[in-house]
Residue, then its C-alpha position, 0 to 999 in steps of 0.5 A: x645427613x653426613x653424620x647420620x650416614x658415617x653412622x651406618x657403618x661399623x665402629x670398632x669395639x670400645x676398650x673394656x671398662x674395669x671389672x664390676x664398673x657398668x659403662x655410661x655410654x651406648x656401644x654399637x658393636x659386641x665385644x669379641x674375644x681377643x684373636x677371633x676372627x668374626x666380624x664386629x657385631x653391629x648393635x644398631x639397626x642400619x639406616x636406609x638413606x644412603x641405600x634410598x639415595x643411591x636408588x633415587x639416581x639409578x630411578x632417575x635413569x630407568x624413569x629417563x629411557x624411555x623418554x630417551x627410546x622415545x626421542x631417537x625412534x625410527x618413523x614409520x609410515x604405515x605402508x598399505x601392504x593389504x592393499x598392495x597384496x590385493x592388487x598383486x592377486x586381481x593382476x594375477x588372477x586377471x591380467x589386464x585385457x581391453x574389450x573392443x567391438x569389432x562391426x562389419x559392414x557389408x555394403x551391395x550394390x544389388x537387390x540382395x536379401x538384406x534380412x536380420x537372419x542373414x546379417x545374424x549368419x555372417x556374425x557369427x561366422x565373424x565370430x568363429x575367425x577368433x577361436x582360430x586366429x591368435x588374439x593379442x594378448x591385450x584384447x579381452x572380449x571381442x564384441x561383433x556385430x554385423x549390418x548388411x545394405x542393399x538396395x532392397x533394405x538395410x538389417x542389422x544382427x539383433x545381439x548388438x546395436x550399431x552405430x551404422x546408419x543405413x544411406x549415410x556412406x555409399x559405394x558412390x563415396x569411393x570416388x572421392x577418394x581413399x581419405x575422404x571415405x576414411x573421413x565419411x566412416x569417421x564421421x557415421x561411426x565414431x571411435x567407440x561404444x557407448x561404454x567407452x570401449x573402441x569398435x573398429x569397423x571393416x566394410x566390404x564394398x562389393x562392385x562387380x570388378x574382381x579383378x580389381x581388388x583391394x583393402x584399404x586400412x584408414x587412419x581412424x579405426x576403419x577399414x574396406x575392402x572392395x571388389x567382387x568377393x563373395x562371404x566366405x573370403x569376406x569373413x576370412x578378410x574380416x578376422x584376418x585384418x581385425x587380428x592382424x593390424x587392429x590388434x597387433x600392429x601387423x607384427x608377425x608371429x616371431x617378429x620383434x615389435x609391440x609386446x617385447x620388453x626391449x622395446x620402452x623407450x620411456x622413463x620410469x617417471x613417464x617423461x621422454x626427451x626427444x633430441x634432435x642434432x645436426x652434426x657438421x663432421x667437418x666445418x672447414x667443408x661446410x656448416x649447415x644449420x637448420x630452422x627446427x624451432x620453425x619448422x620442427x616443433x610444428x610438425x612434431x607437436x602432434x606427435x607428442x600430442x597422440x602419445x601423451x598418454x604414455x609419455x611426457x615429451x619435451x624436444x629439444x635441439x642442437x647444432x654440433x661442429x667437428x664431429x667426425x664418426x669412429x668408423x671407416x667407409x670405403x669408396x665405390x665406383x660403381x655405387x658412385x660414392x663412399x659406402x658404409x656397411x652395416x657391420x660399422x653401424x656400431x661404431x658410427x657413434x663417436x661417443x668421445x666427439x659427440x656431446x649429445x648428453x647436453x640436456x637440462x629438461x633430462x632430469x630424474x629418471x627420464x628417457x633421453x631418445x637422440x635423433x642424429x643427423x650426419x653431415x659428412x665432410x667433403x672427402x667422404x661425401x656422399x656417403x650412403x648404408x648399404x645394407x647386407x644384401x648389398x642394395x643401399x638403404x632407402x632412408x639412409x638411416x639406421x636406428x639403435x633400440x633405446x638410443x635413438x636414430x642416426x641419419x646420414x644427410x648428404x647435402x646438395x652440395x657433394x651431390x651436385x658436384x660443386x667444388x667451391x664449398x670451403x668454408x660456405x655456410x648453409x641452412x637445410x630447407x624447410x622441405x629438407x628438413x620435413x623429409x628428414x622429421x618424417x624419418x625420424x618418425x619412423x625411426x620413432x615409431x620402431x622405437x616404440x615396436x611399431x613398423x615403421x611402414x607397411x609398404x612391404x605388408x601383403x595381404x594377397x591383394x593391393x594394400x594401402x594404408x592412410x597415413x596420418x599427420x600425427x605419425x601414428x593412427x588411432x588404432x595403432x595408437x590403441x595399441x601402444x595404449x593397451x601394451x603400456x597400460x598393462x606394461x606399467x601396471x606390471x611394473x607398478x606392482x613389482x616396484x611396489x611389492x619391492x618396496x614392501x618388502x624391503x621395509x618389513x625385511x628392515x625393522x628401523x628404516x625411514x619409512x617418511x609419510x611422503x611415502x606412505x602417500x605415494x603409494x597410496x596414490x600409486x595404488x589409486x592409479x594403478x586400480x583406476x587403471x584396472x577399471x578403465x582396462x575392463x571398460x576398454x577405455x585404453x587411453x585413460x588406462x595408460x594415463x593412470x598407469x604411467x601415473x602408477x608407475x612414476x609414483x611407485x618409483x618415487x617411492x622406491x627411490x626417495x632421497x630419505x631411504x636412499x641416504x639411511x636406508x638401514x640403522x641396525x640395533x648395533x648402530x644405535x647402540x654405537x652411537x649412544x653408548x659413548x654419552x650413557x654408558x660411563x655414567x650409568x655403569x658407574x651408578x648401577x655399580x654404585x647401586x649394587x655395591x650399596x645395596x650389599x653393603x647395607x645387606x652386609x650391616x644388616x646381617x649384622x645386626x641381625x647377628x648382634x640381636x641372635x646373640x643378645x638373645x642367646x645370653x638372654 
């Protein structure tokens, strides 16, 4: 082959042979004159082995890109962008709202008509309250049905069935008291509909006292309001304590609670840590330690069990030592101790002491809620808060939104005057330690935009409100589950139009399968917990929303697009030009410069058979 390809190119014309003597051998170039400045004609036709060789390496590398594009592309799992569009639209178009019934009961002591036709009159008077009262803005339809008894007969209105059987609850049963008549509703109603939707129940128990009026609102879904009232105020009492409390907390118009953003004490990923520490300012005082596994875990498990359709809590706690505050008390004679002010509460935490991010359990994107009690050194003992109108704080205790809360605990000892304290070492009693959870309850309950008490609530007549051992009541719990609900299901969307578009505003981003699944899942969710919400099932619409949420931003967040979120075209090139372009410029070089050489020698010959033809 080597000859045969030093035989491609042009030899020089051979020396004339003597006059009249014809040449024995072939010549592959024409003779040109002496002096001429043409090329040297080629008598043969050019081969193509060199040309073909040269192209075969140049095929060779054309044949291996896309093996090469094939073997360094980007995965991309297919993100359901539809799905999520649609989902964007129904929120949109139909904010989550959760139907409730709202069933009155008008119990008489007299002989009164009790017919279908005036139960139907007081039912829809009820239902007028709602066009002129506010409604939250979680509540859709409001279902009223109305049951009137008597002694002369028991009806009840004809559009809805109750649930109320006639004889079961009497106004004899107010003797027994409030929470045992609580109890009796509970027990003859129930806590919803036959759809699943909540009905709350407010009975009016008319006595002939007037002047002894009072409402009183049950730890379930139930209230009753008793005394001689006649039905124009009964029907005004009746929207008035549905809208107020069994729909809004009794939050007023104006008042930061439930519905205000600054209010979500919990993570993204739907967990919450609940940390409580005990704070020793001074050790050389005293050292109080507490029994929390005992006695706090125990009271507080069924407050995590009533909020576990929002949260995931774990608790946890510790004892801190020389943990003096950042701000300054001054002392007074008259209050009898050292007085702290409300314009210091900022800098009662002394962050560079108080090592309270000690958790493990706190990982991710959990919300950590810490729960300081503070045990003052001798000096500043007792110490108390005192409150902008110059009256001291009740609980002693104050809360940061979206920190946790801080109580200052005076110990018996500054108390009692006692001087021999150095160094003694001390636990809080079991019933000390009780009083100080259930302020850290309320503390917990204005964490989560509910009113920490409704002692100050006034409705114009005496109030009671049962309270409940789990530290929340049904329907107040209701409440929290329609606000999160529709809370994360908002937030599900934005993170999950966040992330769509942040994939399809970068063509060569990651995109792992185990996102595509999340999100799948996360729409799953966030749909089951549309349809519960239109069913008014509220605890299992916020189950799924957290879930919603926790997957959608586990997506967004996922290790693979957080460390190679974006690999430009100019990036790709960057790192593969280094192995690939000196050799493939030097073949495609060699290509080209071969493929003019052999149309070079192939106007050659064409030019050598043009002249044979022209003598001829």
């Amino acid at each position: 082959m080597a000859e045969e390809i030093a035989g491609d190119e042009a030899l020089p014309a051979p020396l004339s042979p003597s006059a009249g003597e014809a040449s024995s051998s072939p010549s592959t170039s024409a003779p040109t004159s002496a002096g001429s400045s043409k090329p040297p004609l080629r008598t043969t036709k050019p081969g193509v082995k060199r040309l073909v060789l040269t192209a075969s390496v140049l095929l060779s590398f054309l044949l291996g890109l896309p093996f090469l594009l094939k073997s360094t592309e980007i995965h991309r799992s297919p993100l359901p962008s539809d799905a999520i569009t649609a989902l964007a639209h129904r929120l949109n178009s139909n904010p989550p709202s959760f139907p409730c019934g709202l069933h009155a009961v008008f119990l008489r002591s007299g002989s009164g008509p009790s017919d279908a036709s005036v139960a139907t009159r007081l039912e829809q008077a009820i239902s007028a309250q709602f066009q002129l009262l506010p409604a939250a803005s979680t509540a859709g339809n409001v279902s009223v049905s109305v049951t009137v008894e008597s002694a002369g007969g028991c009806s009840s209105s004809s559009s809805i069935g109750s649930r109320w059987e006639c004889g079961v609850v009497t106004t004899a049963d107010l003797v027994l008291g409030d929470e045992v008549f609580d109890e009796l509703l509970h027990s003859a109603l129930g806590s919803g509909g036959g759809d699943g939707s909540r009905v709350y129940t407010v009975v009016v128990v008319e006595t002939d006292d007037a002047e002894r009026m009072r409402l009183v609102i049950g730890k379930h879904r139930h209230a009753w309001l008793v005394g001689k009232v006649d039905e124009a105020n009964a029907v005004s009492f009746i929207g008035k304590v549905f809208v107020k409390y069994f729909m809004n907390g009794g939050i007023e118009e104006g008042e930061a609670g439930i519905g205000k953003s600054e209010f979500m004490p919990v993570g993204s990923d739907g967990n919450v840590v609940l940390s409580f520490s005990l704070l020793n300012a001074d050790p050389s005082d005293w050292v109080y330690d507490w029994e929390f596994e005992k006695v706090g875990e125990r009271m507080l498990n069924p407050v995590i069990e009533a909020l576990r359709p929002i949260a995931e809590i774990n608790i946890e706690s510790q004892v801190l030592y020389h943990t003096p505050k950042s701000s300054y008390s001054h002392s007074d004679d008259k209050l009898g101790g050292n007085v702290l002010s409300m314009g210091d509460i900022p800098f009662f935490v002394n962050s560079n002491e108080w090592h309270l991010d000690t958790s493990i359990s706190a990982t991710g994107r959990s919300k950590v809620l810490q729960f300081v009690v503070y045990v003052p050194s001798a000096k500043e003992c007792p110490l108390y808060l005192q409150l902008p109108d110059g009256g001291l704080s009740k609980t002693n205790a104050f809360i940061s939104p979206m920190w946790g809360g801080v109580l200052i605990w005076n110990p018996p000892d500054c108390l009692h005057g006692s001087e021999n304290t150095h160094g003694t070492r001390k636990k809080m009693s079991s019933q000390e330690l009780m009083e100080t959870l259930e302020i850290f309850i309320g503390q917990l309950r204005q964490l989560f935009g509910l009113k920490p008490s409704y002692l100050s609530q006034d409705m114009g007549m005496p109030t009671k409100f049962v309270v409940s051992e789990k530290g929340f009541t049904e329907w107040e719990l209701d409440l929290l589950y329609r606000h999160h609900a529709c809370s994360n299901l908002l937030s599900c969307l934005t993170t999950l139009e966040s992330l769509s578009s942040l994939v399809h505003s970068l063509p060569r981003m990651i995109v792992m399968d185990e996102i595509g699944r999340q999100v799948e899942l996360s729409l799953e969710a966030a749909n089951l917990a549309q349809r519960n919400a239109t069913l008014g099932i509220s605890d299992s619409s916020a189950a799924s929303a957290t879930r919603a949420r926790a997957l959608a931003e586990d997506a967004f967040f996922h290790p693979s697009i957080m460390s190679i979120s974006y690999a430009s075209i100019e990036h790709y090139f960057a790192i593969y030009m280094p192995f690939f372009a000196p050799v493939s410029l030097h073949v495609l070089l060699a290509a080209i410069k071969e493929l003019k050489r052999y149309k070079a020698e192939r106007a050659k010959y064409s030019a050598f058979l043009a002249s044979q033809a022209t003598s001829t």
